[in-house]
C-alpha positions as CSV (number, residue, x, y, z in Angstrom):
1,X,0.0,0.0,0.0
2,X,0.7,3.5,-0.6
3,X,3.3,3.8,-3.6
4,X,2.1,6.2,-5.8
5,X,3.6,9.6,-6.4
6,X,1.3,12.5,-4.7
7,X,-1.1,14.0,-7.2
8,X,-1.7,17.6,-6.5
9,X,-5.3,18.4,-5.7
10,X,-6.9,21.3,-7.3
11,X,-6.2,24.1,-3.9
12,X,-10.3,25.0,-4.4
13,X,-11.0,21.4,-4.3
14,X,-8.9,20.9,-1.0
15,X,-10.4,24.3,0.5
16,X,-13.9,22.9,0.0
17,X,-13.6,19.9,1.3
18,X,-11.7,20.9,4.8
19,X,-14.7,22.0,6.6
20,X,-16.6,18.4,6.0
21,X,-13.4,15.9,6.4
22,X,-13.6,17.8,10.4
23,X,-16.1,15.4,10.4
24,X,-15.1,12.7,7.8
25,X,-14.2,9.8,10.9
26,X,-17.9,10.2,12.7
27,X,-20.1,11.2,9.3
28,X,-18.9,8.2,7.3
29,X,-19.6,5.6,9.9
30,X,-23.2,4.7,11.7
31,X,-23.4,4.2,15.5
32,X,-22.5,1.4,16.4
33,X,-23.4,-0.6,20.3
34,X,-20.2,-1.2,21.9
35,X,-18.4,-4.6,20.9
36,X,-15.8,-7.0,22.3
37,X,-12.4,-5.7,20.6
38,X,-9.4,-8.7,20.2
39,X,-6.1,-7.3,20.3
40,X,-4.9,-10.4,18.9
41,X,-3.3,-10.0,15.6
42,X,-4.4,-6.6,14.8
43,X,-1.7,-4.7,13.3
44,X,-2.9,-1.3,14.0
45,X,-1.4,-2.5,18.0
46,X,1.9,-3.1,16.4
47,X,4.7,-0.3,15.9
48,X,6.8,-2.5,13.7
49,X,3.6,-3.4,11.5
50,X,6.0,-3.1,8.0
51,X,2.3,-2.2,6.3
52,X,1.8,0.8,8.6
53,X,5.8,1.7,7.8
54,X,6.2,4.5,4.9
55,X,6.8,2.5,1.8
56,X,5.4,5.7,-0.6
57,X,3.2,8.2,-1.9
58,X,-0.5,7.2,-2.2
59,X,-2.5,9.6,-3.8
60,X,-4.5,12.0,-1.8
61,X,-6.6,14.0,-4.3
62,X,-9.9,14.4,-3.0
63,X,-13.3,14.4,-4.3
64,X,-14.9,17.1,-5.3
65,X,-17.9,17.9,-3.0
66,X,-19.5,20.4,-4.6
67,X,-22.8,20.5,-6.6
68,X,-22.4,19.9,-10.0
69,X,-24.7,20.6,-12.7
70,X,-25.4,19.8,-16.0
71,X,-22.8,17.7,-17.6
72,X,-21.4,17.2,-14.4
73,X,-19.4,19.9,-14.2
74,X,-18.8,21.5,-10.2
75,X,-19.8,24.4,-9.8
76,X,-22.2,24.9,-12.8
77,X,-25.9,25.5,-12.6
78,X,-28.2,22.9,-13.1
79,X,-30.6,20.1,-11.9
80,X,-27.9,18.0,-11.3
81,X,-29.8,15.3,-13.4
82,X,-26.2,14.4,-15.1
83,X,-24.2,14.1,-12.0
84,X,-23.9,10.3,-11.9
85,X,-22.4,10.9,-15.2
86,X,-19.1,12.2,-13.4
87,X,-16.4,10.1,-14.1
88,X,-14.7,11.4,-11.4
89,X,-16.0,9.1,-8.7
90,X,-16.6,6.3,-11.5
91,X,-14.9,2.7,-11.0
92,X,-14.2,0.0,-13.5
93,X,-16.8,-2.6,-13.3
94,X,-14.7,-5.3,-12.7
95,X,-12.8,-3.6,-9.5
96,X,-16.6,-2.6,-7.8
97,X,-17.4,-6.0,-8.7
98,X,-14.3,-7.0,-6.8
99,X,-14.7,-4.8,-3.6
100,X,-18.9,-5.3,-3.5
101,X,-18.0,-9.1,-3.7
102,X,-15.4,-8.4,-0.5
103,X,-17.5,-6.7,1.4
104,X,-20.3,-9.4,1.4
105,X,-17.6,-12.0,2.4
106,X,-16.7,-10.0,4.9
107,X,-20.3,-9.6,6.2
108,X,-20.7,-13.9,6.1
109,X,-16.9,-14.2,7.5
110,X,-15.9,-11.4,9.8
111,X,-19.9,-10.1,10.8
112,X,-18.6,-7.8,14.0
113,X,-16.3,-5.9,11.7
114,X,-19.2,-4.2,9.4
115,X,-17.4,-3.8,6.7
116,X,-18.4,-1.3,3.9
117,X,-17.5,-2.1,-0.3
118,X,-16.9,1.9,0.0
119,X,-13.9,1.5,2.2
120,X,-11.7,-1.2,0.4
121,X,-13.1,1.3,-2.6
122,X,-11.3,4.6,-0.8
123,X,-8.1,1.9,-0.4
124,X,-7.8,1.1,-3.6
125,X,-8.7,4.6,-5.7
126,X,-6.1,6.1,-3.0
127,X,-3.4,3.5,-3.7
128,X,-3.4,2.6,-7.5
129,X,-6.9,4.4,-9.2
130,X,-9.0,0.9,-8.7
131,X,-5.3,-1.3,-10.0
132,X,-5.4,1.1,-13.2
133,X,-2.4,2.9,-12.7
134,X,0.1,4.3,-15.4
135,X,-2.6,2.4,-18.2
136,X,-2.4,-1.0,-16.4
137,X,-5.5,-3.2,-17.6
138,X,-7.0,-5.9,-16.2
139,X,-7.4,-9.4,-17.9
140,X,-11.1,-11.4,-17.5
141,X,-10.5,-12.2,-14.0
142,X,-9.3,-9.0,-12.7
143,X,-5.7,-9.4,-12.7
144,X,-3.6,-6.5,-13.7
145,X,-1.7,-7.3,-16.9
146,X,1.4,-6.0,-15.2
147,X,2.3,-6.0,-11.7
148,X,2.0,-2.6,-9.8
149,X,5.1,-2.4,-8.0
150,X,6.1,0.2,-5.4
151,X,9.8,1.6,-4.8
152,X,12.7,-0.2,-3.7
153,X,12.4,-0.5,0.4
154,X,15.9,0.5,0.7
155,X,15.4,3.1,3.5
156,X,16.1,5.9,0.9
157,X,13.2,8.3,1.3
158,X,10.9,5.2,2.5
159,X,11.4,2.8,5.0
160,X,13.9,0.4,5.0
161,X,12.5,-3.6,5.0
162,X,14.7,-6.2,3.7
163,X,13.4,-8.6,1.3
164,X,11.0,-11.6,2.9
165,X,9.7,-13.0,-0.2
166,X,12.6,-13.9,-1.9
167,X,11.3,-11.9,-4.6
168,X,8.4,-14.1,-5.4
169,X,5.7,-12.0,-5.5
170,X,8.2,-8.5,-6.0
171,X,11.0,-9.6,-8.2
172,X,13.9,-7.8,-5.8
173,X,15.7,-10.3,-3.5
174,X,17.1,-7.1,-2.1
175,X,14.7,-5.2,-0.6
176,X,10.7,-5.9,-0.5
177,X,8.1,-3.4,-2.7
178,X,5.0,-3.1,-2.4
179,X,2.1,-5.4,-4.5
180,X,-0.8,-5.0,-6.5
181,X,-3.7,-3.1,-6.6
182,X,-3.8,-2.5,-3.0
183,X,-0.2,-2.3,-2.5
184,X,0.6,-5.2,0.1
185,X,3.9,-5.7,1.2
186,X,5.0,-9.2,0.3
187,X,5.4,-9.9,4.8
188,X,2.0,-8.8,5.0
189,X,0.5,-10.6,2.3
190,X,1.9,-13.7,3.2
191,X,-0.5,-13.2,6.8
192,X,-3.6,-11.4,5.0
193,X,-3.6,-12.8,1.3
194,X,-6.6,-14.1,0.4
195,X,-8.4,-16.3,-2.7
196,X,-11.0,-13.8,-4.0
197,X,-12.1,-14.9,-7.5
198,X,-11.9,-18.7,-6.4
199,X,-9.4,-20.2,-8.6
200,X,-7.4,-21.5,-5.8
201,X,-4.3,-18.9,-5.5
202,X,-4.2,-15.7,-3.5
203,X,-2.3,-13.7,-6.3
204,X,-2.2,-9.7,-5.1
205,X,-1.6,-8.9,-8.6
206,X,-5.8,-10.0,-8.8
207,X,-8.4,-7.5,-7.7
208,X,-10.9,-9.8,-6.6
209,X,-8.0,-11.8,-4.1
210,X,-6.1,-7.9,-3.2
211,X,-10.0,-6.2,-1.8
212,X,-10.7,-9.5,-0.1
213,X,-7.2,-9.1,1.7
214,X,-7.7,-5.5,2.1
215,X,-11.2,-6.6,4.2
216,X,-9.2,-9.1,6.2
217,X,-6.5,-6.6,7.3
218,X,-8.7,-3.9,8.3
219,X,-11.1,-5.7,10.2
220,X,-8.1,-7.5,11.6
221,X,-8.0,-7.4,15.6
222,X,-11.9,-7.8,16.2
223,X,-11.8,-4.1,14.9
224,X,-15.3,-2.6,13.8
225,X,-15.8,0.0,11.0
226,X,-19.3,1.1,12.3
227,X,-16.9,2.3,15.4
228,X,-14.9,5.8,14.1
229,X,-12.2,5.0,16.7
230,X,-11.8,1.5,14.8
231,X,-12.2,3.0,11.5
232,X,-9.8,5.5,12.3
233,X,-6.8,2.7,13.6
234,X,-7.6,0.5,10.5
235,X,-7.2,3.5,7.7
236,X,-4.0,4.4,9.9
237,X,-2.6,0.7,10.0
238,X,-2.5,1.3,6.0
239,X,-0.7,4.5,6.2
240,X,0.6,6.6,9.2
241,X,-0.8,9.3,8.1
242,X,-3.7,12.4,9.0
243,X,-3.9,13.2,5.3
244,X,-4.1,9.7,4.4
245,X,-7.3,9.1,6.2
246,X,-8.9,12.2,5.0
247,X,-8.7,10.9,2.0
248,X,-9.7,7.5,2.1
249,X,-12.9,8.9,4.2
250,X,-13.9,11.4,1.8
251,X,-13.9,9.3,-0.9
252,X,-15.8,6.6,1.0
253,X,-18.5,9.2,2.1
254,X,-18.5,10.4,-1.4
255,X,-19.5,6.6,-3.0
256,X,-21.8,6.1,0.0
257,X,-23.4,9.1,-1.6
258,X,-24.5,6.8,-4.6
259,X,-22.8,9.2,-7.3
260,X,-20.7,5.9,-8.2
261,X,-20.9,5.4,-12.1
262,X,-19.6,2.3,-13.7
263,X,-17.0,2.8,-16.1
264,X,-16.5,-0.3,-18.8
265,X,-12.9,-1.8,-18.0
266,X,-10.0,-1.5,-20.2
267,X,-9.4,-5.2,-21.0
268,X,-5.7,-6.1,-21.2
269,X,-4.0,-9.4,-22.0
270,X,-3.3,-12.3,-20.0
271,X,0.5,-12.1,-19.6
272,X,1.8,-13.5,-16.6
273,X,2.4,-10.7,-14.8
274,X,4.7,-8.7,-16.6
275,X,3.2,-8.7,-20.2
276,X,5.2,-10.5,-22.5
277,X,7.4,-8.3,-24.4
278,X,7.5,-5.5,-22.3
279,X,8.3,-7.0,-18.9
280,X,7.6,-3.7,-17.2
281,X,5.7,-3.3,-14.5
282,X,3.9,-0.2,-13.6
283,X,5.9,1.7,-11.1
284,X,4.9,5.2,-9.9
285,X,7.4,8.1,-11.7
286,X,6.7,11.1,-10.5
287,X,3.3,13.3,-9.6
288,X,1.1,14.6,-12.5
289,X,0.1,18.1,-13.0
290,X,-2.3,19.3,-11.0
291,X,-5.7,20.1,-12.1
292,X,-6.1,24.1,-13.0
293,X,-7.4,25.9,-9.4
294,X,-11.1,26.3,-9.3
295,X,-12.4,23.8,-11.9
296,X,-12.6,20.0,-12.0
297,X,-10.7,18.8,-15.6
298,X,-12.9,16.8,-18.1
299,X,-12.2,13.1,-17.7
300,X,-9.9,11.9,-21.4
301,X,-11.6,9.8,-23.7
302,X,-10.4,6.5,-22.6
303,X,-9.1,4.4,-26.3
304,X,-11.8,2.1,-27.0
305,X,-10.9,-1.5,-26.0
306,X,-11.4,-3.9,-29.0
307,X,-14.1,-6.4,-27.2
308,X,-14.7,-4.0,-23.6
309,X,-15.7,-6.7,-20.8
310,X,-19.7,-5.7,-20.0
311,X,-19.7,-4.4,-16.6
312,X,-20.8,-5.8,-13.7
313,X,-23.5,-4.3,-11.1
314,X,-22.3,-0.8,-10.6
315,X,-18.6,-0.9,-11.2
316,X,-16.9,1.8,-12.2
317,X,-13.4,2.6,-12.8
318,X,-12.8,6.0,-12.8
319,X,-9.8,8.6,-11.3
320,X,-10.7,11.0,-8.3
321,X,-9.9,14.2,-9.0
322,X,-7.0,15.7,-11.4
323,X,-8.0,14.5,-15.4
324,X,-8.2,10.8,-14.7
325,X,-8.8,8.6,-17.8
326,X,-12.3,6.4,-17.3
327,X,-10.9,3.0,-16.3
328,X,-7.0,4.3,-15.2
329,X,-7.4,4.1,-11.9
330,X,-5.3,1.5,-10.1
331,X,-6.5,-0.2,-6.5
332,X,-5.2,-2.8,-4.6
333,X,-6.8,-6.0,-3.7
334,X,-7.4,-6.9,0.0
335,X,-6.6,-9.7,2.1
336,X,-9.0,-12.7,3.2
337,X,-6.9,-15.5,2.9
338,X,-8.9,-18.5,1.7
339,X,-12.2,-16.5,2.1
340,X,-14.1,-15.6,-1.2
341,X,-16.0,-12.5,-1.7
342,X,-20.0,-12.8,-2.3
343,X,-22.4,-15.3,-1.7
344,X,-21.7,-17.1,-4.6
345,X,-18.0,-16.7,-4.6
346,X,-17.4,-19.0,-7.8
347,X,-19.1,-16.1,-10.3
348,X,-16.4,-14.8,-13.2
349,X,-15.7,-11.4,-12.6
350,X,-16.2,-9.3,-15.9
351,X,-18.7,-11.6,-17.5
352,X,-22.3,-12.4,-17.0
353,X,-21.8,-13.2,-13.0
354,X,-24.2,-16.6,-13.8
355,X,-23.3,-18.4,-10.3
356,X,-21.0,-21.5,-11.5
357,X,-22.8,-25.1,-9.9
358,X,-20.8,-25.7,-6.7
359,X,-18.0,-28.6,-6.5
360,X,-20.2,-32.1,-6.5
361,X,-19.0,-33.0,-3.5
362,X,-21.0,-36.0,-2.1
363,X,-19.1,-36.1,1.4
364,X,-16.8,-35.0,3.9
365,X,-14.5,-36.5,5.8
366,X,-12.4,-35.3,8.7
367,X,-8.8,-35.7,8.3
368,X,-7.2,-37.4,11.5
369,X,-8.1,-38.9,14.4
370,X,-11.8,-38.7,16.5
371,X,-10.0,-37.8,19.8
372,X,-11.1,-34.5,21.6
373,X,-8.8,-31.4,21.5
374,X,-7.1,-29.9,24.9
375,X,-6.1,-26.6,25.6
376,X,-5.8,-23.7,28.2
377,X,-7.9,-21.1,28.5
378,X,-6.9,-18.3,26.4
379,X,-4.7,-20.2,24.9
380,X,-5.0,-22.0,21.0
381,X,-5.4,-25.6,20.1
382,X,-2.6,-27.6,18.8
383,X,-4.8,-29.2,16.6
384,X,-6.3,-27.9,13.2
385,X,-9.7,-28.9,11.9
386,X,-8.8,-30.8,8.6
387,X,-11.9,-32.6,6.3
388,X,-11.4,-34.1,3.0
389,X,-14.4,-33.5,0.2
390,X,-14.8,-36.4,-2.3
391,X,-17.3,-37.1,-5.0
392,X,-19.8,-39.9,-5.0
393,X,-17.2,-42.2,-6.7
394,X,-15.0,-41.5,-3.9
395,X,-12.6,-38.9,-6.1
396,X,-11.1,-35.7,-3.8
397,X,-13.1,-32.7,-5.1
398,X,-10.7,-29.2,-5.4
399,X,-12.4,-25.9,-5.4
400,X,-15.2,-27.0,-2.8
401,X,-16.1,-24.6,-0.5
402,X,-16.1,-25.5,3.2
403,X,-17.3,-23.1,6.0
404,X,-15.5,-23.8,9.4
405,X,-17.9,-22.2,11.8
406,X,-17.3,-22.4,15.9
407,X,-19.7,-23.0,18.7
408,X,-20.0,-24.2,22.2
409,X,-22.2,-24.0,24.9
410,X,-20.1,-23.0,28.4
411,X,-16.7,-23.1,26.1
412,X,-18.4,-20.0,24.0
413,X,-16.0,-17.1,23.7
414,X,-13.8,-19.1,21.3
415,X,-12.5,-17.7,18.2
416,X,-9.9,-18.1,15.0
417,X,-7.0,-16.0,15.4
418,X,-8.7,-12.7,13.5
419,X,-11.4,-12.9,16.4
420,X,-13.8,-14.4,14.1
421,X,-15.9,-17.3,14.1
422,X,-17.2,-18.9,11.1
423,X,-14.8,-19.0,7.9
424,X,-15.0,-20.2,4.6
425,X,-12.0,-22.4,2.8
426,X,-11.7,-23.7,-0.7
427,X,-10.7,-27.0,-0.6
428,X,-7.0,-27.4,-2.4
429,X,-6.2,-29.9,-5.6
430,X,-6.1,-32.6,-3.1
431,X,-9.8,-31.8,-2.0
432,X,-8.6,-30.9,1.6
433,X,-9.2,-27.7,3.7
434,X,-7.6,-26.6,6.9
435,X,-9.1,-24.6,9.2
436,X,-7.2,-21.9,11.1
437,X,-6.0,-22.3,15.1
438,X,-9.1,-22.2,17.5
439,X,-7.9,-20.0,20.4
440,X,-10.1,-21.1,23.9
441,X,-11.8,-18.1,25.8
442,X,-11.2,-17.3,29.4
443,X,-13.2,-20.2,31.1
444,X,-13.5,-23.5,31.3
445,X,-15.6,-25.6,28.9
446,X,-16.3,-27.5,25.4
447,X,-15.6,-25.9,22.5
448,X,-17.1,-27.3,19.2
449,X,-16.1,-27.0,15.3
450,X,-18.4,-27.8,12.5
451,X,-17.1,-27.7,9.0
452,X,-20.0,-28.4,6.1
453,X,-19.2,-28.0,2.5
454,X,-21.0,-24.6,0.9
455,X,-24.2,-25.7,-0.9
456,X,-24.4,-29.0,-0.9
457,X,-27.0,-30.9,1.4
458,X,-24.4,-33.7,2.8
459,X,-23.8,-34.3,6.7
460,X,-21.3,-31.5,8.6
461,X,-17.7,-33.2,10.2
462,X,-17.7,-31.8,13.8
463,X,-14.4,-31.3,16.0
464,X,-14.8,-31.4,19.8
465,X,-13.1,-29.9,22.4
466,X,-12.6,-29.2,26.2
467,X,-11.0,-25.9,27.6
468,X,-9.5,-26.4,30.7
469,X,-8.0,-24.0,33.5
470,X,-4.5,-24.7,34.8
471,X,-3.7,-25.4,37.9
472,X,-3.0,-23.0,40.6
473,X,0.1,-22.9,42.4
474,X,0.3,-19.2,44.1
475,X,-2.0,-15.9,44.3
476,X,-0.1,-12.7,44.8
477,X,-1.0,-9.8,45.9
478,X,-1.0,-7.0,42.9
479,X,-0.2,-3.9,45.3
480,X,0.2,-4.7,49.1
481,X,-0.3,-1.1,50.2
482,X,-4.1,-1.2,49.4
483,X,-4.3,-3.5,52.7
484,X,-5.1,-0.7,55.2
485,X,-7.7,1.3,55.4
486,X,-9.4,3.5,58.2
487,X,-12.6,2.8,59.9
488,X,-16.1,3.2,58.6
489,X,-13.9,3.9,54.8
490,X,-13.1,1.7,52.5
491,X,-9.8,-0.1,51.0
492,X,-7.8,2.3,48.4
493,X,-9.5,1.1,45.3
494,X,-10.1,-2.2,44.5
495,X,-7.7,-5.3,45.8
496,X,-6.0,-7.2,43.0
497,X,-4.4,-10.9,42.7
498,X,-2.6,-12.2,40.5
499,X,-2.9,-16.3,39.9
500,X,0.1,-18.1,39.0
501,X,0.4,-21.8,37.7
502,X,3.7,-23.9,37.2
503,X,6.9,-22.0,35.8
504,X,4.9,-18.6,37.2
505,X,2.5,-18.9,34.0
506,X,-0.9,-16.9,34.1
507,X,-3.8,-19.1,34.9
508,X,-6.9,-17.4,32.7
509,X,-10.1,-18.7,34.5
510,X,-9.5,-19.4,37.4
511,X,-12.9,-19.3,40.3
512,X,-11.5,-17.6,43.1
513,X,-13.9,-17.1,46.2
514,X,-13.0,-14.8,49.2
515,X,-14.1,-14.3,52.7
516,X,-12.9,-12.2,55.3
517,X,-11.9,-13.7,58.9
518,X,-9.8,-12.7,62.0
519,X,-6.4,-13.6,62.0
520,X,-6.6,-17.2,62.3
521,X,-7.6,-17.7,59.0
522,X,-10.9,-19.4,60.4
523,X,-12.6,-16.9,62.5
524,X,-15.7,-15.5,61.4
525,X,-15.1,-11.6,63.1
526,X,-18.0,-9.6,64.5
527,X,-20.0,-7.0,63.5
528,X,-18.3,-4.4,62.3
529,X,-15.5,-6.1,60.7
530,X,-14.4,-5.3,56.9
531,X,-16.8,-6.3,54.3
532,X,-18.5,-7.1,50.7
533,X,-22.0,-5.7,50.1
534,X,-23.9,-8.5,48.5
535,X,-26.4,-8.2,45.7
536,X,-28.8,-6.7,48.2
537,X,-26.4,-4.0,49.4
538,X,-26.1,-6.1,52.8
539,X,-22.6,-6.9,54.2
540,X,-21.1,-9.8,53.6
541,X,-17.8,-11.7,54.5
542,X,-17.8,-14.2,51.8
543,X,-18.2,-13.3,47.4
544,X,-17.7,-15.6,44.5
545,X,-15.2,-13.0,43.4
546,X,-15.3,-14.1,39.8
547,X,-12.4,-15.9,37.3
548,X,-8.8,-14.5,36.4
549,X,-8.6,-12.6,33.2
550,X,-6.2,-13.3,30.0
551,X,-3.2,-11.9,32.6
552,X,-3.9,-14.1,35.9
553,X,-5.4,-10.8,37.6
554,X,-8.5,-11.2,39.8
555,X,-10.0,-7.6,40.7
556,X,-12.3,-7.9,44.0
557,X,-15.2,-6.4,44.7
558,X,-14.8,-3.1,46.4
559,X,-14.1,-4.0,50.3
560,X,-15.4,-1.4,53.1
561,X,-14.8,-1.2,56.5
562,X,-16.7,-1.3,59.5
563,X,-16.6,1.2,63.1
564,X,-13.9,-1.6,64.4
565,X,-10.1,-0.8,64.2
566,X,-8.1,-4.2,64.3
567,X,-6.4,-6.9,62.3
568,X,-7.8,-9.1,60.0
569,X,-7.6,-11.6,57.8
570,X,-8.9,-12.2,54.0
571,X,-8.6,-15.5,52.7
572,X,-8.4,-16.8,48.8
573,X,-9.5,-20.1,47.4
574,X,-9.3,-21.5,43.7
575,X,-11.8,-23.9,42.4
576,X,-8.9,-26.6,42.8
577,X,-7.9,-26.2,46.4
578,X,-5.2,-23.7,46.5
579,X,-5.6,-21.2,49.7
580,X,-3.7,-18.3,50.0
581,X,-4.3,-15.4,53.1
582,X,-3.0,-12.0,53.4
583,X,-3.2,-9.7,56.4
584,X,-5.9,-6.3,56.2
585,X,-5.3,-3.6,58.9
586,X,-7.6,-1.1,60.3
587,X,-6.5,1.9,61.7
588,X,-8.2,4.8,63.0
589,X,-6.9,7.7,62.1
590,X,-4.5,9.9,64.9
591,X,-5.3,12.6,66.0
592,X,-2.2,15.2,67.3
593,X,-3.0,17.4,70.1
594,X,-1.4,20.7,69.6
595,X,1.0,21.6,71.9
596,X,0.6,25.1,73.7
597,X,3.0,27.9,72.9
598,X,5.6,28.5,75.4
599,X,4.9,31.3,78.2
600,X,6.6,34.6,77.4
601,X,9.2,35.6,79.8
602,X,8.0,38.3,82.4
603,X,10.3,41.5,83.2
């Protein structure tokens, strides 16, 4: 992501535009009720995220917001009847296709993240004009006929990352560039690519495979774009930057707006990636001219494509801003792994998007043995759900696609690594299909798997398993010096343990209950002893204090104290025996009585 050269926006354009991108973060998203965020894997948490490191220019013309009138033109008087006309906020057919198809995966796959096809649109007419940059084309099934390569990583103006793909998908053993239509970097690809279009590789060079990605990596994290504060992390993870944002909101607000004309795709020839007999790829020069201040330049008359590939529902392809060519504009694909955009997911991009029949798979089989799964809560399962899909004459079946989806009555709270939980796999040439790790939640229980092939009425393979708590072996005290307190008060704040297991590792779910007693240990004290207030607001010396969270820590209740100074003792017990006692003090306060001034000396 971001390699292209700035593109100066027209300085009226900009100066319209400030006073609504104040509000760009919190207009372009709907209010959302709160929801559980994973840190896991979410890169906008990490500060050496290479995909959030400068790796260059992204283009950050903006839209223009104003009315238009007749022909389209900004500023002009008019009905505005023609405004859907202006190629400005067009995008190829075959790209919209691509992000609308990403989106609804993402809706089947990753439901908490919310994400909208007018996002990964902003990505991709930001990064590379919808994978159309410097006259790159796409071929039938949306991959660029050249690859879109960003610079050299060579710490010279960008950042410096060292090659990781040994130039498989970049062509430089050296250094790593970034890929495709959405500009992945090869490291980040490698986590996030995804099989958009169905044809069994995740090839960021393809726009239906590079927005599905691009869907996967911002919803990364458990991250939801109906929350601005999520929205605003995700954009960021892409590129560092304020004006980055503003521009990827703006022009997601201004296709949410509907003014989103399909343009017809340039159709280029399959090639490999580069084309044959030119073997070079579209790399970003230098910035264009900018657009003449106070007026919106006249999209060029594309050259008319020999057989133009009929456009899908709604796409359009074309360049934001600054004389864009219909159909130039270059974005890159998103992640999603093995997930395929759309409900149908096996539909040709570019043609008549008939749904193909789905893989005649007549069973499926899981791949190992039937024994349950063990693991520690919070912690992932060894195993991986594996199932084989074969036809009726017992043939593996390739292509098929298998949804993984988990479940679990007191084990709930389990999820894949992304913090989903339901995915959807093709199977490979071999007709298999691997789920990803199931990581446990933070208390005990069963956890169940069930994988069933997409579309095909034939029994589900379920995967079992149990999620345990480790055993305790010590419960420390977080702070100590929150164990005194005056009378009729309360303790500073709220107590907290910590629960430690064998080697001093966390234990996630542990039961810990508490009761306060004298010194002894056994003692229940009298009235006006320290205390709990139970779920009637009465005192009382003995709570179910709750389970450890994903550190070990147990946060008590808040505990008061009574009119009686004294010692006391507050005793903690695990669900599997272990007792641990600490001391609480009550002090009254003292009180200094002021000593009298001296007498003055008499004469």
């Amino acid at each position: 992501m971001k390699i292209l050269p700035t593109r100066a926006a027209s300085v009226s354009r900009q100066g319209l535009c400030t006073a609504l991108l104040v509000a760009s973060l919190t207009a372009a998203v709907g209010v959302s009720p709160a929801h559980n965020t994973a840190d896991s894997d979410d890169p906008a948490k990490d500060p050496k995220n290479p995909q959030g490191l400068p790796h260059g220019t992204p283009n950050l013309t903006l839209p223009d917001l104003r009315p238009k009138g007749p022909g389209g033109l900004p500023g002009a008087r008019g009905d505005g009847k023609n405004d859907a006309k202006d190629a400005t906020t067009g995008i190829p057919a075959t790209a919209l296709d691509a992000y609308r198809k990403a989106a609804q995966r993402a809706a089947a796959d990753l439901p908490g993240c919310h994400m909208p096809w007018e996002l990964i649109a902003g990505i991709g007419n930001v990064e590379t004009h919808h994978g159309t940059y410097q006259g790159t084309r796409m071929t039938s099934d949306g991959t660029t006929d050249k690859p879109i390569l960003g610079p050299q990583l060579n710490g010279n103006g960008f950042a410096l990352i060292k090659d990781t793909d040994r130039g498989a998908l970049d062509g430089d053993t050296v250094y790593d560039k970034a890929v495709g239509p959405t500009q992945f970097l090869p490291s980040t690809w490698a986590l996030y690519g995804a099989d958009g279009n169905g044809d069994g590789k995740k090839d960021p060079n393809n726009i239906y495979d590079a927005a599905l990605g691009t869907a996967k990596y911002l919803c990364a994290g458990g991250k939801d774009m109906n929350s601005a504060a999520d929205l605003d992390k995700a954009i960021l993870s892409y590129n560092p930057s304020r004006e980055y944002v503003n521009a990827v909101t703006s022009w997601m607000r201004a296709y949410k707006e509907g003014n989103v004309p399909s343009l017809p795709d340039r159709p280029g020839k399959p090639s490999g990636n580069p084309p044959a007999g030119s073997g070079t790829p579209a790399v970003p020069s230098g910035p264009s001219a900018p657009p003449a201040s106070g007026a919106s330049p006249k999209p060029a008359k594309p050259a008319p494509p020999s057989k133009p590939a009929p456009p899908s529902n709604g796409g359009n392809t074309g360049k934001p801003g600054g004389g864009s060519k219909p159909g130039s504009d270059t974005s890159k694909p998103g992640d999603g792994g093995t997930h395929k955009p759309g409900d149908g997911g096996t539909n040709k991009p570019g043609g008549d998007n008939k749904p193909v029949p789905p893989a005649p798979a007549s069973r499926l089989e899981r791949i190992g043995d039937n024994r349950a799964w063990e693991t520690y809560a919070g912690e992932a399962f060894k195993e991986q759900a594996r199932v084989l899909a074969k036809d009726k004459s017992g043939k593996p079946v390739a292509e098929a696609r298998v949804r993984f989806e988990i479940g679990g009555g007191t084990g709930a709270g389990a999820t894949f690594a992304d913090g989903s939980t339901a995915i959807t796999v093709s199977t490979a040439k071999d007709g298999t299909a691997t789920a990803p790790r199931v990581v446990a939640g933070l208390k005990s229980g069963k956890v169940t798997l069930t994988a069933k092939v997409v579309g095909r009425d034939i029994p589900a393979v379920e995967f079992a398993g149990t999620v345990k708590v480790r055993a305790a072996k010590q419960i420390v005290v977080v702070d100590s010096s929150k164990l005194k307190a005056e009378p009729n008060s309360a303790f500073p704040d709220r107590i907290q343990f910590k629960v430690l297991g064998e080697a001093g590792k966390d234990v996630i779910g542990a039961e810990v209950t508490v009761s306060v007693t004298m010194t002894d240990g056994k003692t229940v004290p009298e009235k006006g002893s320290p205390y709990f207030k139970g779920t009637d607001d009465k005192p009382v010396l003995i709570v179910k204090a709750g389970t450890t969270d994903k550190d070990g820590v147990l946060t008590l209740p808040k505990l008061l104290t009574g009119d009686k100074a004294g010692a006391y003792m507050l005793r903690l017990e695990t669900a599997d025996g272990k007792v641990e006692t600490v001391h609480l003090t009550v002090v009254a306060a003292q009180t200094t009585t002021p000593t009298p001034p001296a007498p003055k000396p008499t004469a």
